[in-house]
C-alpha positions as CSV (number, residue, x, y, z in Angstrom):
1,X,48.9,-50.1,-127.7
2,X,47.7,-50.8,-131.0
3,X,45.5,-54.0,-129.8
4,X,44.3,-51.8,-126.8
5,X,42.8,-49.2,-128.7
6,X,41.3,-51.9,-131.0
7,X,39.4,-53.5,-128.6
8,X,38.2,-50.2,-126.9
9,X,36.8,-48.9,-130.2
10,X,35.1,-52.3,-130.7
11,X,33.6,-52.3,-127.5
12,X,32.2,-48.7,-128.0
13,X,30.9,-50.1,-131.0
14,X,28.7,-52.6,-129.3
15,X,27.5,-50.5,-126.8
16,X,26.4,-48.1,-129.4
17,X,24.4,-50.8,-131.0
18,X,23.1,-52.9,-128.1
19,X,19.6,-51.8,-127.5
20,X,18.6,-50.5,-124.0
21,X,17.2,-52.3,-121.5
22,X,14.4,-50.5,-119.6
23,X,15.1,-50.2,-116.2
24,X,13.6,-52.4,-113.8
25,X,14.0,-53.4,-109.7
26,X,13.9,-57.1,-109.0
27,X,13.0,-58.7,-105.4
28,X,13.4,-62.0,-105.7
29,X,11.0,-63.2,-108.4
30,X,9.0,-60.1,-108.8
31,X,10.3,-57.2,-110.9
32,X,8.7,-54.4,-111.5
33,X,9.4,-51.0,-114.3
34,X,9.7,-47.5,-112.8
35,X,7.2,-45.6,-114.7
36,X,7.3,-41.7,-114.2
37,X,4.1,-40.2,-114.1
38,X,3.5,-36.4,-115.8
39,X,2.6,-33.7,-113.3
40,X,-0.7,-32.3,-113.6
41,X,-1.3,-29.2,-115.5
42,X,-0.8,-26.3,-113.6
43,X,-0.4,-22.1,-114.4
44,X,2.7,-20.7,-114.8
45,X,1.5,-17.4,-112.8
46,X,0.7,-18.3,-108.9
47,X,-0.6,-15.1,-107.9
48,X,-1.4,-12.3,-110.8
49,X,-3.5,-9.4,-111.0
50,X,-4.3,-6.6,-113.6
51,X,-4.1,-3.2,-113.0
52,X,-6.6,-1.0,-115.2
53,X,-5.0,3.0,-114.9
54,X,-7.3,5.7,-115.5
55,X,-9.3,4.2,-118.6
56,X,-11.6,7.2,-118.1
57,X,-14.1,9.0,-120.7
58,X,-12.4,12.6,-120.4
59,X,-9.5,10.9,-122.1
60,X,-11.0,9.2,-124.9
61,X,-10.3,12.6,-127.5
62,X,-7.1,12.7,-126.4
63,X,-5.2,9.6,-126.2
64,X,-3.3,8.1,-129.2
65,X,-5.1,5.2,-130.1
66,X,-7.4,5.3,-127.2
67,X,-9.8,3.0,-129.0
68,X,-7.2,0.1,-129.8
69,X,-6.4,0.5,-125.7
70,X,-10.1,0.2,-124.6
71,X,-9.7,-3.4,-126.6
72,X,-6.5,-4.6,-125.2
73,X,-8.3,-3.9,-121.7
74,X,-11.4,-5.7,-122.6
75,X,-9.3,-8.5,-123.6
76,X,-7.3,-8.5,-120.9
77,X,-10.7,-8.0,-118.2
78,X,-12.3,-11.2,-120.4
79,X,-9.3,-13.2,-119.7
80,X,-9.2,-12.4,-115.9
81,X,-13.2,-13.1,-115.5
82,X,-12.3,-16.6,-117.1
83,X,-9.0,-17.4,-115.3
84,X,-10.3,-15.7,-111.8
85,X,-8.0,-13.1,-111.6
86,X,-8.5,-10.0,-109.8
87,X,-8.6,-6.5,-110.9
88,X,-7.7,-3.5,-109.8
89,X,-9.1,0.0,-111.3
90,X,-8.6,4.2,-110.4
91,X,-9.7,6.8,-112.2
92,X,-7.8,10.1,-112.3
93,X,-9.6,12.8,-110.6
94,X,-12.9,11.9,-111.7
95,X,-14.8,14.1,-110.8
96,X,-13.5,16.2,-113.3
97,X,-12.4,13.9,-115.3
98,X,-15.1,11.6,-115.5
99,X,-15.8,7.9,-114.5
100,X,-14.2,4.9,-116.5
101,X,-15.1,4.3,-120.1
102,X,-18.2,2.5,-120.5
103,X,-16.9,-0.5,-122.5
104,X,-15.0,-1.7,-119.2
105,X,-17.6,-1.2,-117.0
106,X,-19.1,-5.0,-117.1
107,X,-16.1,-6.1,-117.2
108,X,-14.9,-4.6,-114.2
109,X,-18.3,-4.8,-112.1
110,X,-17.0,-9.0,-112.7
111,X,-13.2,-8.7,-111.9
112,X,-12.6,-5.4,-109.9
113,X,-11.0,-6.0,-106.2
114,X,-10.5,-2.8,-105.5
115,X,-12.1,0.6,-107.0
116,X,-11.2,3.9,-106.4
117,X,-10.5,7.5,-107.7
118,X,-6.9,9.4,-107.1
119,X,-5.3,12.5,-107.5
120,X,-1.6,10.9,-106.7
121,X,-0.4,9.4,-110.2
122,X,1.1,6.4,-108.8
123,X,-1.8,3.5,-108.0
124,X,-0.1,2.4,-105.2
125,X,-0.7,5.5,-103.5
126,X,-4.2,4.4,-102.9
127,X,-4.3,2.4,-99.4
128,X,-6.7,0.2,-100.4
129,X,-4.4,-1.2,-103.6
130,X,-1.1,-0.5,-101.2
131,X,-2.6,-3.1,-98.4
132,X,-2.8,-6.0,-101.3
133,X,0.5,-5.3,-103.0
134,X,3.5,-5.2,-99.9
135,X,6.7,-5.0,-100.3
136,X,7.8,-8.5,-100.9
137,X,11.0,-9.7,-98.2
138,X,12.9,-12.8,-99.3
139,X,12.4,-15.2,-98.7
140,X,8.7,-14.6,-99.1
141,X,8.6,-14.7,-102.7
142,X,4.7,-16.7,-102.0
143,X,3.8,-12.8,-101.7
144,X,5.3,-11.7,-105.2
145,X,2.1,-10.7,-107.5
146,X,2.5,-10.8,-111.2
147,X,1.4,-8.0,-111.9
148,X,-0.3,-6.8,-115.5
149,X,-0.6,-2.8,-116.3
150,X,-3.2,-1.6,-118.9
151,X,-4.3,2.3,-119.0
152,X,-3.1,5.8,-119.4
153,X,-1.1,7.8,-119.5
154,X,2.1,5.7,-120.2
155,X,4.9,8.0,-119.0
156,X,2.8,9.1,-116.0
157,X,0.8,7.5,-114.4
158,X,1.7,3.9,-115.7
159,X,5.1,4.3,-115.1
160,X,5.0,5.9,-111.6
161,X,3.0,2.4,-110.7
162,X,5.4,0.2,-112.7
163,X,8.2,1.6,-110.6
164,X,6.4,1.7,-107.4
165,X,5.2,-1.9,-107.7
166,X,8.9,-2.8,-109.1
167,X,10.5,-1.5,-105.5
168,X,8.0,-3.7,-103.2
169,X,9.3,-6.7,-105.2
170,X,6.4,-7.6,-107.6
171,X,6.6,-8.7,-110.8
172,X,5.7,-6.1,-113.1
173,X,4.3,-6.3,-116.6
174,X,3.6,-3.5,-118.9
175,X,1.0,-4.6,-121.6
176,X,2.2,-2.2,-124.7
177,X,-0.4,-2.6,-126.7
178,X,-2.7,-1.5,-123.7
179,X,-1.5,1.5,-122.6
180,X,-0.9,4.9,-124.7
181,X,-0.6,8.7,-124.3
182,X,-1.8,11.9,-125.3
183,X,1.7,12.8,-127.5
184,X,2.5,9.7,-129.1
185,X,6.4,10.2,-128.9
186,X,6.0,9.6,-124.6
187,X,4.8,5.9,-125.5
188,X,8.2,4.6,-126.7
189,X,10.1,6.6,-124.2
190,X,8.1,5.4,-121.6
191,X,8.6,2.0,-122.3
192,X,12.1,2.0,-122.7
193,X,12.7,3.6,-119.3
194,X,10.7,1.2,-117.8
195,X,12.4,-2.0,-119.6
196,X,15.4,-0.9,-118.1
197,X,14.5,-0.2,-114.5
198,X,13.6,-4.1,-115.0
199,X,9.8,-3.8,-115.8
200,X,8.9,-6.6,-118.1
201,X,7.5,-4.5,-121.4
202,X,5.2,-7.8,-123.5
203,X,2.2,-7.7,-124.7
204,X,-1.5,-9.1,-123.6
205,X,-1.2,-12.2,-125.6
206,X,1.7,-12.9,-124.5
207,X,1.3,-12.2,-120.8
208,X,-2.2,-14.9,-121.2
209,X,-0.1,-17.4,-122.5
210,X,2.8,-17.0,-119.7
211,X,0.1,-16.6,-117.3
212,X,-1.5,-20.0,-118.0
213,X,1.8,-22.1,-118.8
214,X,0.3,-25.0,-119.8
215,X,-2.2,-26.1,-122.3
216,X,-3.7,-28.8,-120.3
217,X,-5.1,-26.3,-117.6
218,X,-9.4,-26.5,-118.3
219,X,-9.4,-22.4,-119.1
220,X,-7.3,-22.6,-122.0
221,X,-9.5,-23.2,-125.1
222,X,-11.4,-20.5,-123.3
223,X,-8.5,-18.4,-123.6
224,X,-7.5,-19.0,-127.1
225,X,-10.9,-18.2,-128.5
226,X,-11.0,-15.0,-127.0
227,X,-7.4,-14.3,-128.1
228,X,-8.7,-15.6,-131.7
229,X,-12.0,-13.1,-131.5
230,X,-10.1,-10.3,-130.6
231,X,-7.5,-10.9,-134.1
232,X,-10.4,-11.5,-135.6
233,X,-11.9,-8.4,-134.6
234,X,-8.6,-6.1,-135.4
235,X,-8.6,-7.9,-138.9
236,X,-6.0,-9.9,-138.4
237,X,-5.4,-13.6,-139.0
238,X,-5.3,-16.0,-136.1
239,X,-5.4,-19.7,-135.2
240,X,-4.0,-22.1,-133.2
241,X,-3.5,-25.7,-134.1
């Protein structure tokens, strides 16, 4: 036993230092080593889409924070004219409530799918957004959208949309620095209401950088100068190596 358990250990021993061969096929005189080639880069997100909720001028007294909002959305609306994602945008009522706020409207004339005005709170109560989100039957998950919510007001009309979007089997993505409320106590609320349904509560850096998935893809320095800019602009500190 004792001579058995020597010779074991020594032959770990060699293994342990013997150095590793790299892995080869042979036919006849030719060999040849298997190389494994890296994938190329590709986004993380196959199909997304930003919502922009009633981001309209009537508002802008009244919302907490309303200005920090209008530059999470411009962020957001810059991203998706670089990356080619859609948008799509309501406003509330507007004819009394007024058109969307000035500062998007570039943006949105570049990225905006669909546009159209409401009275129901939920956006997927207007046909024309309901046609492009359907509910989603395995095992067609091809049709999942991931889906990015910016807008007003959080406990309304962002999480009626959230839910609805949540029951046809999307993937749903509340941005919370992009969406606020009139009584800043509904925010938090909100959001932890819609965490737990299974809503995905990040942030619009973040949701970029998941969206993209890879580095390599041609739209990323793109990406993280705007993302830089828009620290910059807040007064933070940014930078990536």
């Amino acid at each position: 036993m004792t001579l058995m358990r020597v010779t074991t250990s020594t032959f770990v021993r060699g293994l342990r230092t013997r150095p590793i061969a790299p892995y080869s096929h042979h036919c006849g005189q030719k060999s040849f080593s298997t190389t494994i080639m890296a994938a190329s880069p590709q986004r993380h997100f196959q199909n997304p889409a930003v919502f922009v909720c009633d981001m309209q001028e009537k508002f802008r007294p009244a919302i907490w924070h309303f200005d920090e909002i209008i530059l999470t959305a411009q962020k957001v609306l810059r991203a998706a004219q670089i990356l080619k994602i859609p948008a799509y945008v309501t406003t509330q009522n507007g004819a009394r409530l007024g058109a969307t706020v000035s500062e998007l409207a570039d943006l949105l004339a570049a990225t905006a799918e669909v546009s159209a005005d409401k009275t129901a709170f939920s956006m997927l109560r207007v046909p024309e957004v309901a046609a492009r989100f359907p509910e989603v039957l395995p095992p067609e998950k091809k049709q999942q959208r991931e889906v990015a919510i910016v807008g007003i007001e959080s406990h309304i009309c962002v999480t009626q949309t959230a839910l609805d979007l949540l029951a046809r089997g999307h993937r749903v993505y509340v941005l919370a620095d992009g969406v606020s409320s009139c009584d800043d106590e509904e925010v938090p609320l909100a959001l932890a209401r819609l965490r737990a349904a299974g809503v995905i509560v990040t942030t619009s850096e973040s949701w970029l950088y998941e969206c993209m998935g890879d580095a390599g893809i041609p739209e990323f320095k793109e990406i993280v100068k705007l993302v830089k800019e828009e620290r910059e602009f807040k007064g933070g500190f940014g930078g990536l190596a």
